[in-house]
C-alpha positions, 0 to 999 in steps of 0.5 A, a space after each residue: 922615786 922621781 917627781 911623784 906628779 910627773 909619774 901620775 901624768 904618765 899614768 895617764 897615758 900607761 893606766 896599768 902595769 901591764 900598759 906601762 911594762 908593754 911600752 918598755 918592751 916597745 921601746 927598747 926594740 926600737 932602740 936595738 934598730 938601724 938609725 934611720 936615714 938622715 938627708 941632708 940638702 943645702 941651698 935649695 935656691 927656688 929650684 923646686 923641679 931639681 929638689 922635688 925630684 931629688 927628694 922623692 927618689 931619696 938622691 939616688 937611693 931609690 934606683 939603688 934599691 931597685 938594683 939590689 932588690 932585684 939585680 939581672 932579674 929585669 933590665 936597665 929599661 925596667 929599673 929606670 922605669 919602675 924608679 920613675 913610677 915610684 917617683 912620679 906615679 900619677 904622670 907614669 900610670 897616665 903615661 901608661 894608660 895613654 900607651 896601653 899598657 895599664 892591663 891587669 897583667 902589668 899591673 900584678 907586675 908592678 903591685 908585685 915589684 913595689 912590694 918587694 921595694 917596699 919590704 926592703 924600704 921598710 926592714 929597718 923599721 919595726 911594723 908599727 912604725 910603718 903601719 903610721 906611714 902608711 896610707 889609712 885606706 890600704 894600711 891593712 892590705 899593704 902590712 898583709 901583703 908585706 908580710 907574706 910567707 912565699 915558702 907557704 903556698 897557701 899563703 901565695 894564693 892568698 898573695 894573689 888573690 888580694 891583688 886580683 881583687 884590687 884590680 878587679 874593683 878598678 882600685 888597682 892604679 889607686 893602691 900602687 899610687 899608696 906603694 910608691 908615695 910609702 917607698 918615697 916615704 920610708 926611704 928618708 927618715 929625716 930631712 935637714 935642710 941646710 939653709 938658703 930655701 929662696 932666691 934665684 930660683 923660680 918657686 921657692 914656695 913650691 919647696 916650702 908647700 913640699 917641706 911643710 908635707 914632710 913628716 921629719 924636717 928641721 931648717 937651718 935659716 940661711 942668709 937668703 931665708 932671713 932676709 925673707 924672714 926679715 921681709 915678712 917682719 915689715 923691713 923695708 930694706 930686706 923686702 927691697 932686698 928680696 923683690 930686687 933679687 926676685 926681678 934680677 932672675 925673673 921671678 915675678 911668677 913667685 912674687 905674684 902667683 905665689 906669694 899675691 905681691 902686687 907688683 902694679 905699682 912697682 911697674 907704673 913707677 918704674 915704666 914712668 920715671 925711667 922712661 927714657 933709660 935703657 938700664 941696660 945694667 938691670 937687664 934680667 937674668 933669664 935662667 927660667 920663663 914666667 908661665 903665669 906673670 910674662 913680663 917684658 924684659 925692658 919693663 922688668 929691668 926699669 923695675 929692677 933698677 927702681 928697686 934696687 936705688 930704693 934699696 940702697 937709700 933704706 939700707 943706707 937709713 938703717 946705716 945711719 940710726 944703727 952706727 953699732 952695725 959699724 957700716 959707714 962705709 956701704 952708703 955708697 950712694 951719699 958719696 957719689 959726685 954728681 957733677 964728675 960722675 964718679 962715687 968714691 969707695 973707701 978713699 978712691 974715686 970710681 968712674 960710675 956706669 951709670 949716672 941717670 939717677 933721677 929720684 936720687 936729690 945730691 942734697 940729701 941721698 937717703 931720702 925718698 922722693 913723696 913716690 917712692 915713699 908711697 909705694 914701698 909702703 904698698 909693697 909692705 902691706 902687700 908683704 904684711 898681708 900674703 897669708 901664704 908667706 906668714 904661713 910658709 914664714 912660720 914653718 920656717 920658725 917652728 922647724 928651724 934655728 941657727 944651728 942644730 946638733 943632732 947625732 953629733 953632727 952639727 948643722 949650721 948654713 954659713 959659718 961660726 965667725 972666726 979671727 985670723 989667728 983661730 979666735 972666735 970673733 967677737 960681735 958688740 950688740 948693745 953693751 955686750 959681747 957675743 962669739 962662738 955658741 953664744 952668738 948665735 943662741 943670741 941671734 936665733 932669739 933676735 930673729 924671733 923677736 923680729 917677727 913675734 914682737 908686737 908691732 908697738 914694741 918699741 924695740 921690734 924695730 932694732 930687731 927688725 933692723 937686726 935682720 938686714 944685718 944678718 943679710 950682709 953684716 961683716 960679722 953675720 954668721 949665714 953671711 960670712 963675709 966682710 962686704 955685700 957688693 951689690 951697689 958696686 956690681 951695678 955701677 962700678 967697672 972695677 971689679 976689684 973693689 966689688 970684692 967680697 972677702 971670706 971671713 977666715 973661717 973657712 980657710 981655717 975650717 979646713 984644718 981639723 984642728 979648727 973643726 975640733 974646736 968648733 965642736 968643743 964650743 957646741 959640746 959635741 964629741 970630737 970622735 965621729 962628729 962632723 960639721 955640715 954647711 952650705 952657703 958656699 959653692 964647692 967647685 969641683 970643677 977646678 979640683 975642691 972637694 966638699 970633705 975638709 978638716 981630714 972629714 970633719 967638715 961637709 961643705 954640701 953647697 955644689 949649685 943645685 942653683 942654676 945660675 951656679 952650675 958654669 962655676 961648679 961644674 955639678 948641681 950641688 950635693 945631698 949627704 946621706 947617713 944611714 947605720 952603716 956609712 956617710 955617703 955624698 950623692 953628687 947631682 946632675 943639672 936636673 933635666 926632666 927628659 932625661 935620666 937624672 940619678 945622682 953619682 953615690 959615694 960612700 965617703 965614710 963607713 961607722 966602725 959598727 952599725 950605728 942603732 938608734 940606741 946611738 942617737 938622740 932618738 935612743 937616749 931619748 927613749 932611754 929617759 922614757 923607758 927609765 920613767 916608766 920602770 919608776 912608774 911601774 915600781 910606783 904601781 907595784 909599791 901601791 904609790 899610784 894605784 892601776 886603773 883597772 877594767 
């Protein structure tokens, strides 16, 4: 007999036999189902109109559905536009009404298309698990009409007579809103998101508002989430980090609409003490226009340079009071020679680009003028105080972590730190030393200590610091690799010394033998297991594929970011798992006037039809059914006593 108190719990829920025996029967039918979908997306980079679109027409899978269901019955026109109505219902029936065509007649059409869309959306799933999708208001009348019998013609006047009835009553448009939103709904059963939610991108926050909607989602944190996670925390270097990121891709709609950053201050400063300086080297990258926050490019780009120099003396702060981060050698701007203009870099001296550094005192290069000092504690209150971020920030926490094993697949967004000869390497913090699992079971506690620490714990500052490292740190797992060259990129000519290296795994990663040992060290089977990451763009353009180690490892990162899309030549990835296959949608560059299906290819079918008895869900549900066939022998042994009406 199990713990005799936990039983008595769950007789709370299974009062009677006759309950308890009911939900075994339930269980284990869920448990002899297909699995449900899982979608995978990695770096996301604020590029909310491409992933919006992406998730609701499940990459693809939807205009596949279409397809099947109803094959030559109606024309390429008729699939594209039923697909956009499913995806964007209210802009299409809006459209529709503008153009005329929002009749009885059209609608019946449409009501009947969606049905059976929905019924093939919905097969794999058992009808009370569709009923909780489903909208309340028309719960009862979509299951009816699911679940009609066309051979019966009694039941066809029926059919017909509900959806006369809902368009009679004007509630026509209303119920085929409540079908598409269900199809998009049932379509993806789980979403992982493989890291990089923010930067570069115009709203990242529009993706958060989009993923704290989803019913069944789990994060990855990526080196451009921790970074904000680690600006959230008060870190003055990882909120430099992200305003001067946001400013370079004119981002200022995200940091002033979105997020309420008050970036006035920023702007007077900058237009007063860079006056005269064209920073020219600071120009903007304009890859998408402001709609609430224009801001004139010469202004953005003063701002730009003035945030970045604040960077790089608050990092080289951290630098200097953490030498167990082993980063001496960053703090590239105490090593610049004012009187020859140059900056010396691991033992060479470079000619610097630019030399008009007016708040940077060659006596002591790290500290912040009275200015300075000043305004990036306005900034920090303005990071501490946006209660939109907190709440994004704190979503972030809840559903996500370094790494998640799930379905034998591991997820993780950059890499597992490894040593040239296949080793897992080693990162020394505080006396201890850490590799492979354990690193990052580690980390996922600091970053959590960073952000729920009280603010007069006197060790929340390490942490806090701690999350810059994982920023750009030689050894930091969501950064993978040796140097951050973002000072060098700005001032240096010479390319070759802005080179950032890749740690060794992912050249070894490529190898299965490698990706075998990597699911040994998180304890997953080495049969059917897979690795999926992000964080690197996989050019396929110049021949790379997203499937290495003989289909052991999935890099989806293909540049859903626009500012990638020259490099790899696509829009990124979403890997797809259903029962019966692992299949990559490859993207489009989304263009919202144009068709923008993504290219499917199944890339690996199951042996035999994955159930979600094969899950964790399923031996989940096994532990369930097992206590309540104890609890049931409790109530038939007289141990807990039936309540009984």
């Amino acid at each position: 007999m199990r713990d005799l108190a936990y039983l008595k719990l769950l007789a709370r829920e299974y009062p009677t036999v006759k309950a308890a025996s009911s939900e075994i029967i339930n269980l284990m039918a869920i448990r002899g189902l297909p699995k449900g979908t899982e979608y995978f997306f990695s770096d996301l980079h604020g590029e909310y109109e491409a992933f919006i679109h992406l998730l609701r027409s499940a990459s693809g899978i939807i205009r596949e559905k279409i397809s099947e269901t109803f094959g030559y019955v109606i024309s390429d026109e008729e699939e594209i536009a039923l697909a956009n109505l499913i995806y964007y219902p209210e802009k299409n029936l809006m459209l529709a009404r503008k153009e005329g065509k929002l009749n009885e007649d059209w609608q019946k059409v449409m009501i009947y298309r969606l049905v059976r869309i929905c019924k093939e959306a919905s097969s794999k799933y058992t009808r009370s698990k569709v009923r909780k999708k489903m909208p309340p208001d028309f719960a009862y009348i979509i299951d009816e009409l699911l679940h009609v019998d066309y051979n019966d013609e009694n039941k066809k006047v029926y059919y017909d007579e509900i959806i006369h009835s809902i368009i009679e009553i004007g509630m026509g448009t209303e119920f085929i809103k409540a079908l598409c939103y269900l199809i998009q709904n049932l379509t993806i059963d789980n979403l992982h998101i493989i890291g990089d939610i923010f930067d570069r991108g115009p709203r990242a926050d529009f993706i958060m508002d989009e993923l704290m909607q989803f019913h069944d989602v789990d994060i990855q944190w990526g080196n451009h989430d921790v970074s904000w996670m680690g600006a959230a925390t008060g870190n003055l270097a990882c909120i430099c980090n992200v305003l001067r990121i946001a400013i370079r891709y004119n981002g200022f709609d995200l940091l002033e609409d979105g997020y309420g950053i008050n970036l006035r201050p920023l702007s007077m400063f900058a237009a007063r003490v860079y006056k005269d300086d064209p920073c020219t080297r600071f120009l903007p990258k304009i890859l998408d226009e402001n709609i609430y926050d224009a801001v004139d490019p010469g202004l953005a780009a003063k701002m730009h340079k003035a945030i970045a120099v604040i960077q790089f003396k608050v990092e080289g702060q951290i630098v200097k009071r953490r030498p167990e981060f082993h980063m001496d050698e960053r703090t590239h701007i105490t090593a610049i020679d004012f009187e020859k203009g140059t900056v010396s870099i691991r033992g060479k001296d470079y000619k610097m680009l630019d030399m008009d550094l007016p708040t940077v005192d060659p006596k002591d290069p790290l500290k912040l003028t009275k200015e300075e000092e000043e305004l990036v504690h306005n900034l920090c209150m303005s990071f501490k105080h946006s209660s939109t971020l907190h709440r994004h920030i704190r979503f972030i926490y809840s559903h996500g972590g370094m790494y998640k094993c799930c379905n034998s697949n591991l997820l993780y967004h950059g890499c597992i730190p490894m040593k040239e000869n296949g080793e897992f390497d080693e990162l020394n913090l505080n006396g201890i030393i850490y590799s492979g699992k354990r690193l990052l079971d580690y980390i996922e506690d600091a970053v959590k200590m960073a952000y729920f620490l009280p603010e007069d714990d006197a060790s929340k500052e390490w942490y806090q610091d701690f999350m810059w490292y994982l920023w750009c740190g030689p050894k930091s797992p969501v950064y993978g690799k040796d140097n951050m060259a973002t000072f060098e990129g700005y001032f240096v000519a010479d390319k070759t010394v802005a080179k950032e290296n890749m740690n060794p795994y992912y050249k070894l990663s490529e190898k299965e033998e490698f990706c075998d040992k990597i699911l040994k060290e998180f304890g997953l089977p080495l049969e059917g297991s897979h690795i999926i990451n992000g964080h690197v763009p996989v050019k396929l353009k110049d021949g790379e594929s997203p499937i290495k180690g003989n289909g052991k490892l999935y890099v989806i990162d293909g540049g859903l970011s626009k500012s990638y899309q020259p490099k790899t030549g696509i829009a990124g990835y979403t890997l797809i798992f259903n029962s019966r296959h692992l299949a990559l949608a490859e993207h489009k560059p989304f263009d919202r006037n144009h068709e923008n299906t993504p290219k499917v290819t199944i890339v690996e079918k199951m042996q035999k039809r994955v159930m979600v008895a094969d899950t964790d869900t399923g031996k989940m549900l096994a532990e369930k059914i097992a206590d309540l066939k104890e609890l049931v022998a409790a109530y038939r042994g007289g141990i807990i006593k039936e309540k009984l009406d």
